[in-house]
Every structure is written in structure tokens, then in C-alpha cells.
py3Dmol code that shows the C-alpha trace and the ligand (Angstrom):
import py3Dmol

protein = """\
ATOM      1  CA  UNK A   1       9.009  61.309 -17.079  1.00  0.00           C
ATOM      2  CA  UNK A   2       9.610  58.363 -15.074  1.00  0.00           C
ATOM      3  CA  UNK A   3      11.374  58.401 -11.357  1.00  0.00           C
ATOM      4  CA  UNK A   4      10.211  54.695 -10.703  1.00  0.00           C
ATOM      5  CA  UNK A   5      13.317  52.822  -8.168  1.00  0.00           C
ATOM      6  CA  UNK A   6      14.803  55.973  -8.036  1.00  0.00           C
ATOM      7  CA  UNK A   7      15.548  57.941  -4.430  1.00  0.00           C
ATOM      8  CA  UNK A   8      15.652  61.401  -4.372  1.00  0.00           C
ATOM      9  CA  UNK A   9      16.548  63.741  -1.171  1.00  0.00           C
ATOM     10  CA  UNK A  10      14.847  67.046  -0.958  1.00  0.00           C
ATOM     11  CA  UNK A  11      16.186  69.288   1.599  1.00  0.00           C
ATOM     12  CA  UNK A  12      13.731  71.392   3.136  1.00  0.00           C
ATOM     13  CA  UNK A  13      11.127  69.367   1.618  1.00  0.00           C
ATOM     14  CA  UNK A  14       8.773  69.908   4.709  1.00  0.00           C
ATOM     15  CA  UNK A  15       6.608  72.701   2.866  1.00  0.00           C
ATOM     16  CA  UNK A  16       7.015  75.576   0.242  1.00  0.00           C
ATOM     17  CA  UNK A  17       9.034  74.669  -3.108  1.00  0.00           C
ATOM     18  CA  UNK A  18      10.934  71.743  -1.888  1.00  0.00           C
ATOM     19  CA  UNK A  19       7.214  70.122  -1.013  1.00  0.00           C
ATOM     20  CA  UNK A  20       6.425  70.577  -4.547  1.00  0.00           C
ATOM     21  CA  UNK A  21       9.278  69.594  -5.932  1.00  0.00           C
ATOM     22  CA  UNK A  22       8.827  66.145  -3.889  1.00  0.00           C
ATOM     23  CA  UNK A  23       5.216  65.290  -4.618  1.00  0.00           C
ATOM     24  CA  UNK A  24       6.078  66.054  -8.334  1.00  0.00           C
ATOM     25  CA  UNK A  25       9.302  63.578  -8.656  1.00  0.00           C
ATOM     26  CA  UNK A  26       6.919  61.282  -5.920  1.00  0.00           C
ATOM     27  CA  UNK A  27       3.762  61.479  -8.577  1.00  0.00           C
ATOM     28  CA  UNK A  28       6.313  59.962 -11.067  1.00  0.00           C
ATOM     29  CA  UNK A  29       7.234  57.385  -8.986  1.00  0.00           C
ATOM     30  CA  UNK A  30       9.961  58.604  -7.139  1.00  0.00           C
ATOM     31  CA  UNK A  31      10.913  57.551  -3.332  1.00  0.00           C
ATOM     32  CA  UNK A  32      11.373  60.548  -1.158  1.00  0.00           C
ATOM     33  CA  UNK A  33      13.711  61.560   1.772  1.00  0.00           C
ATOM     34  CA  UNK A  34      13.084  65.310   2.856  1.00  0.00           C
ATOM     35  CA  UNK A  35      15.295  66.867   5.291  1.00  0.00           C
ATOM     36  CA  UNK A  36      14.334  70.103   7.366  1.00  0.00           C
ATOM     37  CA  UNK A  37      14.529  71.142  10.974  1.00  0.00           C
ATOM     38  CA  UNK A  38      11.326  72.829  12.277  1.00  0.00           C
ATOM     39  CA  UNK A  39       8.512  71.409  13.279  1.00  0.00           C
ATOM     40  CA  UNK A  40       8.363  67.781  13.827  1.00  0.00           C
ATOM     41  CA  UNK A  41       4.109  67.738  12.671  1.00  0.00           C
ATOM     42  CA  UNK A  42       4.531  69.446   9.398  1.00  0.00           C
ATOM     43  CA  UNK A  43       7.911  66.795   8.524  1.00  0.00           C
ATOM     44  CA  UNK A  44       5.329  63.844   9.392  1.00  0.00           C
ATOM     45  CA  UNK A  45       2.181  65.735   7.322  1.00  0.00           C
ATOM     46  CA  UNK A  46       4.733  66.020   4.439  1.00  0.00           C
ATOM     47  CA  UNK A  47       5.746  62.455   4.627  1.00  0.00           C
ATOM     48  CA  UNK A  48       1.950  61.555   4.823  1.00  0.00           C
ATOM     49  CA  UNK A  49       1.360  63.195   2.043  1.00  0.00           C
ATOM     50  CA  UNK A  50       3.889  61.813   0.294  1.00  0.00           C
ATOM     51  CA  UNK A  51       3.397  57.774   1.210  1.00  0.00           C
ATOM     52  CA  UNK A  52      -0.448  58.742  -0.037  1.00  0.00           C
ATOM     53  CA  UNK A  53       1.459  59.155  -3.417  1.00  0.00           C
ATOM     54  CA  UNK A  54       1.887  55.079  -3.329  1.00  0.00           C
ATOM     55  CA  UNK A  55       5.845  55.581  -2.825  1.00  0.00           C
ATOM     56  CA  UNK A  56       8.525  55.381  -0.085  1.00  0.00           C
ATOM     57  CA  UNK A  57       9.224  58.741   2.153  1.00  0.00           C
ATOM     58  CA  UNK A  58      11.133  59.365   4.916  1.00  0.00           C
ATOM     59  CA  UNK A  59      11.619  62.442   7.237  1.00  0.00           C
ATOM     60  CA  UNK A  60      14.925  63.409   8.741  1.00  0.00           C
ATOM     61  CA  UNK A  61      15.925  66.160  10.895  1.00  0.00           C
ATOM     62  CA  UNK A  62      19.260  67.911   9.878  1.00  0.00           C
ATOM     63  CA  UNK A  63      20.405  71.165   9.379  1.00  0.00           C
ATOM     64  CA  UNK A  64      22.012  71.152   6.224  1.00  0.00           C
ATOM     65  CA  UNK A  65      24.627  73.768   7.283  1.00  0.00           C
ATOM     66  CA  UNK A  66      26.477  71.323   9.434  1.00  0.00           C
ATOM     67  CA  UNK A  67      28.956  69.536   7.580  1.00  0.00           C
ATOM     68  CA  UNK A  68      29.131  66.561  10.448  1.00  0.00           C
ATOM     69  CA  UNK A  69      25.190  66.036  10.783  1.00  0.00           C
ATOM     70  CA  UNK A  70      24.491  66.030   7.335  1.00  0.00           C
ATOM     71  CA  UNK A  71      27.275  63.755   6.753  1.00  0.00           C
ATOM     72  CA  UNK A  72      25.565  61.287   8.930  1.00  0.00           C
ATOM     73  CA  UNK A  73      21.819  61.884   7.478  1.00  0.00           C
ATOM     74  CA  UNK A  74      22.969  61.233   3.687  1.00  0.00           C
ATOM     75  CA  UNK A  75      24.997  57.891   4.983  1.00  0.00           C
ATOM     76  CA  UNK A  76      21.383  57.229   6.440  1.00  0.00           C
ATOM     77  CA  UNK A  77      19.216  57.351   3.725  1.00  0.00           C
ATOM     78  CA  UNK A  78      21.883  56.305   1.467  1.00  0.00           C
ATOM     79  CA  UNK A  79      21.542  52.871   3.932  1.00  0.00           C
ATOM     80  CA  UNK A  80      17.800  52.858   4.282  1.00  0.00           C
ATOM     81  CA  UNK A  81      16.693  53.892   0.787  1.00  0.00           C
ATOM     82  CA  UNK A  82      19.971  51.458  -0.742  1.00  0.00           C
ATOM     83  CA  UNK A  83      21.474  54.738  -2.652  1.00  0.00           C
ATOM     84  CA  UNK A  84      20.334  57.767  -4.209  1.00  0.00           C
ATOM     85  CA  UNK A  85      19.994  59.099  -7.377  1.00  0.00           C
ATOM     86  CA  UNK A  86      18.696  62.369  -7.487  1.00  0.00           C
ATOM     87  CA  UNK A  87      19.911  65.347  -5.021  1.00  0.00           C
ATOM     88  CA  UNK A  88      17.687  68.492  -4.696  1.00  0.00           C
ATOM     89  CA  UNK A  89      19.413  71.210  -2.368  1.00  0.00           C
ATOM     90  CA  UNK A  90      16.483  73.780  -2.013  1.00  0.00           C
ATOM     91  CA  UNK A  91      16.423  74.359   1.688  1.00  0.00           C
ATOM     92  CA  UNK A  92      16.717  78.306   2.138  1.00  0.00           C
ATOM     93  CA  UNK A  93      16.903  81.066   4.579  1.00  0.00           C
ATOM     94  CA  UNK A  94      16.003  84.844   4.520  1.00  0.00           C
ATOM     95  CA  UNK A  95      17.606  87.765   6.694  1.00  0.00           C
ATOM     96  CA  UNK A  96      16.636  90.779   4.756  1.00  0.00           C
ATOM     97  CA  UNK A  97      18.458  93.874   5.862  1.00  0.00           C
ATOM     98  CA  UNK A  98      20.339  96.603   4.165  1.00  0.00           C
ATOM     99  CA  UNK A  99      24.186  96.449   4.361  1.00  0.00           C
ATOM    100  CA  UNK A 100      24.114  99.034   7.020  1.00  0.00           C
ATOM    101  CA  UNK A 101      22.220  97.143   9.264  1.00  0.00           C
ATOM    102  CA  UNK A 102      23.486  93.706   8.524  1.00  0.00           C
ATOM    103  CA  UNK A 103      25.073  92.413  11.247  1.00  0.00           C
ATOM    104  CA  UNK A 104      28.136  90.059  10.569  1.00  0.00           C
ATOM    105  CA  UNK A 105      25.543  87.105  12.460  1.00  0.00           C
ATOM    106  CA  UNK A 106      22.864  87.636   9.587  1.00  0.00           C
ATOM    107  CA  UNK A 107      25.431  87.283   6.780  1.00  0.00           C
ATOM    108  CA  UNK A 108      27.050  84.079   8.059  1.00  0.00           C
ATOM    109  CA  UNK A 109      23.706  82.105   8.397  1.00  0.00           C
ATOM    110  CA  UNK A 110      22.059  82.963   5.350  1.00  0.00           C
ATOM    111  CA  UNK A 111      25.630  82.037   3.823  1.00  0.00           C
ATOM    112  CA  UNK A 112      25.954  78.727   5.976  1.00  0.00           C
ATOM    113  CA  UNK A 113      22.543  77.699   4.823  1.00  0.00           C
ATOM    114  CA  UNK A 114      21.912  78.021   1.735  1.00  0.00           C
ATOM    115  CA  UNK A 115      25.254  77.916  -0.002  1.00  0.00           C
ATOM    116  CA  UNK A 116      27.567  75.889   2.480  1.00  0.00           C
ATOM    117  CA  UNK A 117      24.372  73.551   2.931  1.00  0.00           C
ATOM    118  CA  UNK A 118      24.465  72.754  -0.774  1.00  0.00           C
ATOM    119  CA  UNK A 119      28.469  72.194  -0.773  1.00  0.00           C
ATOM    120  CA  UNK A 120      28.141  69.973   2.448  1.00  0.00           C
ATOM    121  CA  UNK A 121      24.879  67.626   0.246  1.00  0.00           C
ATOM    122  CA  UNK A 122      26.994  67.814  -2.768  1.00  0.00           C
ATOM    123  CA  UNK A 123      30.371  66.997  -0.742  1.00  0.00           C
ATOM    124  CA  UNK A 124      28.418  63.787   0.954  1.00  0.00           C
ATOM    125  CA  UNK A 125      26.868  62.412  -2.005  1.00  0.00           C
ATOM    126  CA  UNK A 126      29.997  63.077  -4.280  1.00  0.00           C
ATOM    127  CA  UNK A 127      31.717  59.543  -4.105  1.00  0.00           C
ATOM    128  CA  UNK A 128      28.199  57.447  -4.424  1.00  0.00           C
ATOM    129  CA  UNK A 129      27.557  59.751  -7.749  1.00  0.00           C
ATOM    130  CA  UNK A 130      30.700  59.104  -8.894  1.00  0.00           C
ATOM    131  CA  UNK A 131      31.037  55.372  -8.389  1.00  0.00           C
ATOM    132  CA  UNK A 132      27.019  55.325  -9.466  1.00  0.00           C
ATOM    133  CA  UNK A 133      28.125  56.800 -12.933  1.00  0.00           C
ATOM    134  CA  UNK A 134      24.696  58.264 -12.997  1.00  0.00           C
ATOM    135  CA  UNK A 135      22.712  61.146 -11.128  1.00  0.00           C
ATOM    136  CA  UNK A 136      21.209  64.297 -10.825  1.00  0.00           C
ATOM    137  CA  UNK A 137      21.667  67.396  -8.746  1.00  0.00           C
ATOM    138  CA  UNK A 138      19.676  70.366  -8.539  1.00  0.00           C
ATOM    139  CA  UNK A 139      20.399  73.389  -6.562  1.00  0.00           C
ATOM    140  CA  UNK A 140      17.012  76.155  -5.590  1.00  0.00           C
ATOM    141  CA  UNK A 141      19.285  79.274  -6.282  1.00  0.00           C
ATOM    142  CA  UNK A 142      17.135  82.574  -7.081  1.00  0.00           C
ATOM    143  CA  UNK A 143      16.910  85.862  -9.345  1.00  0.00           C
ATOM    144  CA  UNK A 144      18.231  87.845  -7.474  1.00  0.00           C
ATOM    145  CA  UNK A 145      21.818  85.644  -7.367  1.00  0.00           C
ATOM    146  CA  UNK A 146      21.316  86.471 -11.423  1.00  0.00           C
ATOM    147  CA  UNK A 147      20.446  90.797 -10.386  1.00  0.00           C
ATOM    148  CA  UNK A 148      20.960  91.365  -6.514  1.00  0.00           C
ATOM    149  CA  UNK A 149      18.506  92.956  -4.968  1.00  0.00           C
ATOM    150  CA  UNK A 150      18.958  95.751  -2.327  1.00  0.00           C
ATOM    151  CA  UNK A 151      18.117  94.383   1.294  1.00  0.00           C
ATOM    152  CA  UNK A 152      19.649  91.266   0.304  1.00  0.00           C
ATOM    153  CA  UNK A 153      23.254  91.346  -0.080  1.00  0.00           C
ATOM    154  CA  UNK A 154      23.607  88.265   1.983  1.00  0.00           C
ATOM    155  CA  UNK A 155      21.184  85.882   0.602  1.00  0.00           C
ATOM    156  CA  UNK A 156      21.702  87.136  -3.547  1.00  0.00           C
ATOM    157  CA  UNK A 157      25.717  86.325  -2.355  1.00  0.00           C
ATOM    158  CA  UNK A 158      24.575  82.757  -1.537  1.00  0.00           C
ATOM    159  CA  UNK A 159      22.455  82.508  -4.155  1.00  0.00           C
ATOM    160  CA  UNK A 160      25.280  83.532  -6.568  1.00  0.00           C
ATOM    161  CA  UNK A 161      27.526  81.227  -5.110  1.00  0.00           C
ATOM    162  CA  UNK A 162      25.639  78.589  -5.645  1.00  0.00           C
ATOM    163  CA  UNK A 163      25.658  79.239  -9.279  1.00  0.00           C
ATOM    164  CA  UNK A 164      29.356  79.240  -9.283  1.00  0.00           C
ATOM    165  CA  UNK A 165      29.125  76.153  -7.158  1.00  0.00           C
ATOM    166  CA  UNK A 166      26.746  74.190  -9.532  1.00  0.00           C
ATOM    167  CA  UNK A 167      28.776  75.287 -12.834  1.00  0.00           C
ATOM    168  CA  UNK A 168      32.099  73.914 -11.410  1.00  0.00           C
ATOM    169  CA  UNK A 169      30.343  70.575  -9.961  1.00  0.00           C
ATOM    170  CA  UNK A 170      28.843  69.928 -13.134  1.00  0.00           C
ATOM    171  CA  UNK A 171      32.671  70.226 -15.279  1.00  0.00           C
ATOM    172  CA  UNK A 172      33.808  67.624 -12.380  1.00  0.00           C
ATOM    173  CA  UNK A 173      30.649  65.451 -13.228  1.00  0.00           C
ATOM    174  CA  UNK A 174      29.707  65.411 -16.684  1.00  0.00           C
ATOM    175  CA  UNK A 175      31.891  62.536 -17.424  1.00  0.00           C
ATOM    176  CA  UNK A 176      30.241  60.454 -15.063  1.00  0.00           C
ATOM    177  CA  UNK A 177      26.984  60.886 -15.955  1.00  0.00           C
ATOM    178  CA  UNK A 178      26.240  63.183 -13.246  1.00  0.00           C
ATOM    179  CA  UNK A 179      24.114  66.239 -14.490  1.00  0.00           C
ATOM    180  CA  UNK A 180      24.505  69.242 -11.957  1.00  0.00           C
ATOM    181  CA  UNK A 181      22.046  72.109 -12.756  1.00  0.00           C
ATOM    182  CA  UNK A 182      20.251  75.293 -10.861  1.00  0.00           C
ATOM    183  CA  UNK A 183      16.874  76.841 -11.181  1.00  0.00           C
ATOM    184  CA  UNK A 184      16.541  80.560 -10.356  1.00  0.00           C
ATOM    185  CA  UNK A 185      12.787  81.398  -9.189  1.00  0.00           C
ATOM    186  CA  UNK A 186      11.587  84.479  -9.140  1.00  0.00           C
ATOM    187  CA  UNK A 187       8.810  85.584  -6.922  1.00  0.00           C
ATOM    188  CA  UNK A 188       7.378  82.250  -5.871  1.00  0.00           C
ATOM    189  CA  UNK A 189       3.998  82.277  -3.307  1.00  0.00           C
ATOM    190  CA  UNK A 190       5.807  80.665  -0.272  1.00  0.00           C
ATOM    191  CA  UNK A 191       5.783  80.996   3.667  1.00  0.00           C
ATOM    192  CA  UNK A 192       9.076  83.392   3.220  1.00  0.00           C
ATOM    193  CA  UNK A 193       6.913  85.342   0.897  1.00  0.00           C
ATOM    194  CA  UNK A 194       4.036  85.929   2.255  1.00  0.00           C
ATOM    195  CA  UNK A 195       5.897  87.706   5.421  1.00  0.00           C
ATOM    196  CA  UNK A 196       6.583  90.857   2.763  1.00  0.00           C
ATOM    197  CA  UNK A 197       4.797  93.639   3.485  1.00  0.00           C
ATOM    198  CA  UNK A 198       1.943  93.827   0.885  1.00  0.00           C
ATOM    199  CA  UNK A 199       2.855  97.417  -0.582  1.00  0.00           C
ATOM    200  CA  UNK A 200       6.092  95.062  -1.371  1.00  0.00           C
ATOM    201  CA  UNK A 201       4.208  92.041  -2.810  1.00  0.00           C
ATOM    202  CA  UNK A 202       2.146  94.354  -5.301  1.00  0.00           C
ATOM    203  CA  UNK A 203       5.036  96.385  -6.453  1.00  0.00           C
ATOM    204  CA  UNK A 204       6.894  93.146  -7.201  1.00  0.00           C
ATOM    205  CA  UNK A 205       4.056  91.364  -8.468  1.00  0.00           C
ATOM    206  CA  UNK A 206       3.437  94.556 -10.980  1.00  0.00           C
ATOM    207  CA  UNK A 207       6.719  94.282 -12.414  1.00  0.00           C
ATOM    208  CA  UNK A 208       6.453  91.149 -13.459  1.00  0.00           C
ATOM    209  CA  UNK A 209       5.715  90.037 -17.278  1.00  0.00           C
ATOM    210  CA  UNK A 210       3.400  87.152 -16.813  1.00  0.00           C
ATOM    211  CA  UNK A 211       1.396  89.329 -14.499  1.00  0.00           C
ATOM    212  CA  UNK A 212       1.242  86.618 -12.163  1.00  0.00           C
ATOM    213  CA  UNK A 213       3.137  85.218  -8.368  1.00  0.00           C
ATOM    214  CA  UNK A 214       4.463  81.850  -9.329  1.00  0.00           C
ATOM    215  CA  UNK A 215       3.564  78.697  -7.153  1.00  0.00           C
ATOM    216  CA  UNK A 216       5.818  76.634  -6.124  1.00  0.00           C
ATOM    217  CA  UNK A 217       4.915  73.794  -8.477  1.00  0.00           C
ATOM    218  CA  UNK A 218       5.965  76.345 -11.734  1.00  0.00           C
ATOM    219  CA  UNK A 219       9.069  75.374  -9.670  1.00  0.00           C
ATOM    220  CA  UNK A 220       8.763  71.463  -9.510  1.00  0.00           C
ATOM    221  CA  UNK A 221       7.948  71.336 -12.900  1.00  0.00           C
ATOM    222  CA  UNK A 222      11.431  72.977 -13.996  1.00  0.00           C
ATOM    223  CA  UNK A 223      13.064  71.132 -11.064  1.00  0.00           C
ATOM    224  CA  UNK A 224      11.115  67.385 -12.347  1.00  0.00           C
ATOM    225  CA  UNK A 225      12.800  68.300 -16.487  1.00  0.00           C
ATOM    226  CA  UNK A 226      16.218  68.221 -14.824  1.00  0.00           C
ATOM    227  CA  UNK A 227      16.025  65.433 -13.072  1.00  0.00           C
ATOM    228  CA  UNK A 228      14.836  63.234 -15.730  1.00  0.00           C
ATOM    229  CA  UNK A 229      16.093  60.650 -18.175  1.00  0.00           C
ATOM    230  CA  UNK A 230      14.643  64.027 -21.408  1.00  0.00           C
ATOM    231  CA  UNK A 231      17.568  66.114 -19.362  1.00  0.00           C
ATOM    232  CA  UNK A 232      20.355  64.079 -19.480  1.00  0.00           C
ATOM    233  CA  UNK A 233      22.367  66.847 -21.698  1.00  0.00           C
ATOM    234  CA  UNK A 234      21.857  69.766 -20.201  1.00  0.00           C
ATOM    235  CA  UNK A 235      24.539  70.443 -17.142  1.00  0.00           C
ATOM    236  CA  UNK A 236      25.541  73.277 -15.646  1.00  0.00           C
ATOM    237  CA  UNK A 237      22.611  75.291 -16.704  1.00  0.00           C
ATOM    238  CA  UNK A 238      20.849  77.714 -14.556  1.00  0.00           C
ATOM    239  CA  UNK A 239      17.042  77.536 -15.691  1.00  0.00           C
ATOM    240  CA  UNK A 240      14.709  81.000 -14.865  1.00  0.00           C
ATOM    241  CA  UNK A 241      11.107  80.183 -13.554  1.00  0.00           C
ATOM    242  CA  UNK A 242      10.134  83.532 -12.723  1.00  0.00           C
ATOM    243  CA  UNK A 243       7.203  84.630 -15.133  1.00  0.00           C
ATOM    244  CA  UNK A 244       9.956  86.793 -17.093  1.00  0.00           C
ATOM    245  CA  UNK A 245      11.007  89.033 -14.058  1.00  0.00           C
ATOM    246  CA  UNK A 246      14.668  88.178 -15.010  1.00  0.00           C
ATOM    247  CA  UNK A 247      14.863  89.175 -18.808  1.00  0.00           C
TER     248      UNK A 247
END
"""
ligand_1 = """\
48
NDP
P 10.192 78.222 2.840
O 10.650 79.199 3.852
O 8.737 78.049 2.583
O 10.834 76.774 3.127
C 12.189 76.682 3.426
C 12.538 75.221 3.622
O 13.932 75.153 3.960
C 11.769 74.605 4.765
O 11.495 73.257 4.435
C 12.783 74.660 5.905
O 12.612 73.638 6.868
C 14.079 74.396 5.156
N 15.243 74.814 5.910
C 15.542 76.063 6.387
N 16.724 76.045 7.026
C 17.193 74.775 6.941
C 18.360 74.116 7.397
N 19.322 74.776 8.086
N 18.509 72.794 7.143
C 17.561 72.103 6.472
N 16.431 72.666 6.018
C 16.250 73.982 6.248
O 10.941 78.653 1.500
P 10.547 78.514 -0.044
O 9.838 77.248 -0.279
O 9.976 79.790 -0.485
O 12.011 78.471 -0.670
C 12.669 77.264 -1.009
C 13.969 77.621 -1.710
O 13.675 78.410 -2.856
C 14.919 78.451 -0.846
O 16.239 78.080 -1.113
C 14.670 79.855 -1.332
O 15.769 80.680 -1.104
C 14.413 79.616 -2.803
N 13.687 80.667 -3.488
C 12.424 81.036 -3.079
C 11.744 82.034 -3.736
C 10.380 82.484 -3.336
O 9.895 83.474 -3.925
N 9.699 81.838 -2.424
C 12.372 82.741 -4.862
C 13.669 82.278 -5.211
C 14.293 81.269 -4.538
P 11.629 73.857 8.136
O 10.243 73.709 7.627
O 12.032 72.774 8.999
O 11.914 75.210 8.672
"""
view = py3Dmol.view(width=600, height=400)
view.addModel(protein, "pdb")
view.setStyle({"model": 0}, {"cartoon": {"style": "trace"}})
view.addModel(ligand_1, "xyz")
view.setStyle({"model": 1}, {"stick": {}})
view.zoomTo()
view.show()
């Protein structure tokens, strides 16, 4: 696997899955730009960490469910980095709540995140893909888009979506060389894990056939076979990391 010249943007590369999945494509030789929008320290300490990986990273603020600002980040890096080749839409939001509860507020931003946030990235970088005639686009979709899950009606509808969303992009894109794929990750040890409550954590983590939580670089390592030269058949495929939770 070999990402050497090539620019990839990770959105909300700052920590969690997306910081795997840029250290992995970086450890191949990959130049990074991560976009998030918390805190300013933990953007520069994942750029840090990156640049220690001997390649180009960058750090941008933008919320990836505003169609204007993330407009102007991608023209950005696309200008600073001279293009990009691989597009990695993983930045994701929880607002767990049963359907009762779930106010109209908490079904909009879970739904402007993570699935408008992917159209507006793939929207942006459309065009330079096309006129590239090469690239790669990965979406962070999730299990429970594949099963639902109750208390999450909101985020396994975005997480559907984007499933929809990536097999449709990748029929418009095949032709030009464009690969658009998802991975769907079951119960990965993240920060929006660990704030389950632990009776939660064990009963999920018993249920699962590996017997084991997966880390976020079992992610990055599905995430790093898409994006490479090895995957350059396989589109609109929706890949399971997940320890077998899913079957
Ligand atoms: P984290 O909560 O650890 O990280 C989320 C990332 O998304 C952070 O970098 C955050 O940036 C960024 N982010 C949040 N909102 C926005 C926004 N509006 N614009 C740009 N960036 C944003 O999550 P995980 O690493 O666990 O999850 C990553 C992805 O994987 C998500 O899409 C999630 O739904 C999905 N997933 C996770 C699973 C798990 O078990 N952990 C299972 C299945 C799917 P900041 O640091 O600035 O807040």
C-alpha cells in the first residue's frame, strides 16, 4: 500500500477513528488535511502527530454540515495541498434518545452532520474527481444504518443514508476512476463510546462474536484497503468491521 504524493482529507480527523484512519494512510506516505471543530489543542496535537509521520498535515476548522464553509475549506486545501485524491467523510455525531423523546432539534443535527456533511465533501470535491479521472471516497457509516438500533432512530437514518448516498455516487463515478465505498463499524472504543453506561458497554460487548471492542485502527485498516491502488475494483461496497456483530 502506497499513499506517497497523494492528499487525503479526513474529516473529524482530530481524534477517535478518523485519527486512525489518518496516521494509517500518513504511515504510507500520505499528506493529511483533517477537518473538525472542537478544540483548537487536540487539532494541533493531531497534526503533530501526524508531521512526526515525515509527511505534510494541515488542520482546518469547519463544520462539515455547512454547505458554504466547507465549500471554502476543500477550495483551501485543494490550493495548499495542489489537489486531492482521497476523501474520507468520517466526522460523526450522537444524540441518543428514543423516538418519544426526540426532539425535532436532535434529529436535524445528527442528520446535518453526518449525512448532509458527507453530501456537502462529496458535492465540493465532485468536479476535481471528475476532471482528476482518479480518486477515492470513503464514507464512516455504521451497523446500525445496516440493523437500527432503538435509541437511535436519528443517527441509524443518517447512517443509512449515507449508504444510499455512497451506492449512487459510486454508479456516477465508476467511469472516472473514482471508487466511492462505506465501512460500517460496529462497536468501536472511541470518546462517543466510552460515554455509554457500562451495564450498556458489557451487554454489547457480550454479544459480539469476536468477543472483543474494536479500536479504531480495525477501522483504518479497512478504511487504508479502499483507498488504495489493491482496491481499485471494488465501488459501492459497504465493508463490516465490527468483530461479526452484523452477521
Ligand atoms: P468521536 O466522537 O471520537 O470523533 C468524532 C469526530 O467528528 C471528531 O473529530 C469531531 O471533531 C468530528 N466532528 C463532529 N462534528 C463535526 C462537524 N460538524 N464538522 C466536522 N467535524 C465534526 O467519534 P468516533 O471516532 O467514534 O466516530 C467516528 C465516525 O465513526 C463517526 O461518523 C461515527 O458515527 C462512526 N462510528 C463510530 C462507531 C463507534 O463505535 N465509535 C461505530 C460506528 C460508526 P471535534 O474533535 O472537533 O469535536
Amino acid at each position: 500500500m502506497n499513499f506517497e504524493n497523494k492528499t487525503a482529507v479526513v474529516t473529524g480527523g482530530s481524534r477517535g477513528i478518523g485519527l486512525a484512519i489518518a496516521k494509517k494512510l500518513a504511515e504510507n506516505g500520505a499528506n493529511i488535511a483533517i477537518l473538525f471543530v472542537g478544540d483548537p489543542e487536540e487539532g494541533d496535537s493531531a497534526k503533530a502527530e501526524l508531521e512526526k509521520l515525515g509527511v505534510k498535515a494541515e488542520r482546518y476548522f469547519c463544520d462539515v454540515s455547512d454547505f458554504e464553509e466547507s465549500k471554502k475549506v476543500v477550495d483551501e486545501v485543494i490550493s495548499e495541498f495542489g489537489g486531492i485524491d482521497i476523501l474520507i467523510n468520517n466526522a460523526g455525531i450522537t444524540r441518543d434518545k428514543l423516538v418519544l423523546n426526540m426532539d425535532e432539534k436532535d434529529f436535524d443535527a445528527v442528520i446535518d452532520v453526518n449525512l448532509k456533511g458527507v453530501f456537502n465533501m462529496i458535492k465540493h470535491t465532485y468536479k476535481h474527481f471528475m476532471k482528476k479521472r482518479a480518486g477515492r471516497i470513503v464514507s464512516t457509516s455504521s451497523i446500525v444504518g445496516l440493523v437500527g438500533n432503538a435509541g437511535q432512530a436519528n443517527y441509524a437514518a443518517s447512517k443509512a443514508g449515507i449508504i444510499g448516498l455512497t451506492k449512487s455516487v459510486a454508479r456516477e463515478l465508476a467511469g472516472r476512476g473514482v471508487t466511492v465505498n462505506a465501512v460500517a463499524p460496529g462497536y468501536i472504543g472511541t470518546d462517543m463510546t466510552s460515554a455509554l453506561p457500562e451495564k450498556v458497554k458489557e451487554s454489547m460487548k457480550a454479544q459480539i462474536p469476536a468477543k472483543r471492542i474494536g479500536t479504531p485502527e480495525d477501522v483504518a485498516n479497512a478504511v487504508a484497503f479502499l483507498c488504495s491502488d489493491e482496491a481499485a475494483y471494488v465501488t459501492g461496497e459497504v465493508i463490516r468491521v465490527d468483530g461479526g456483530l452484523a452477521i
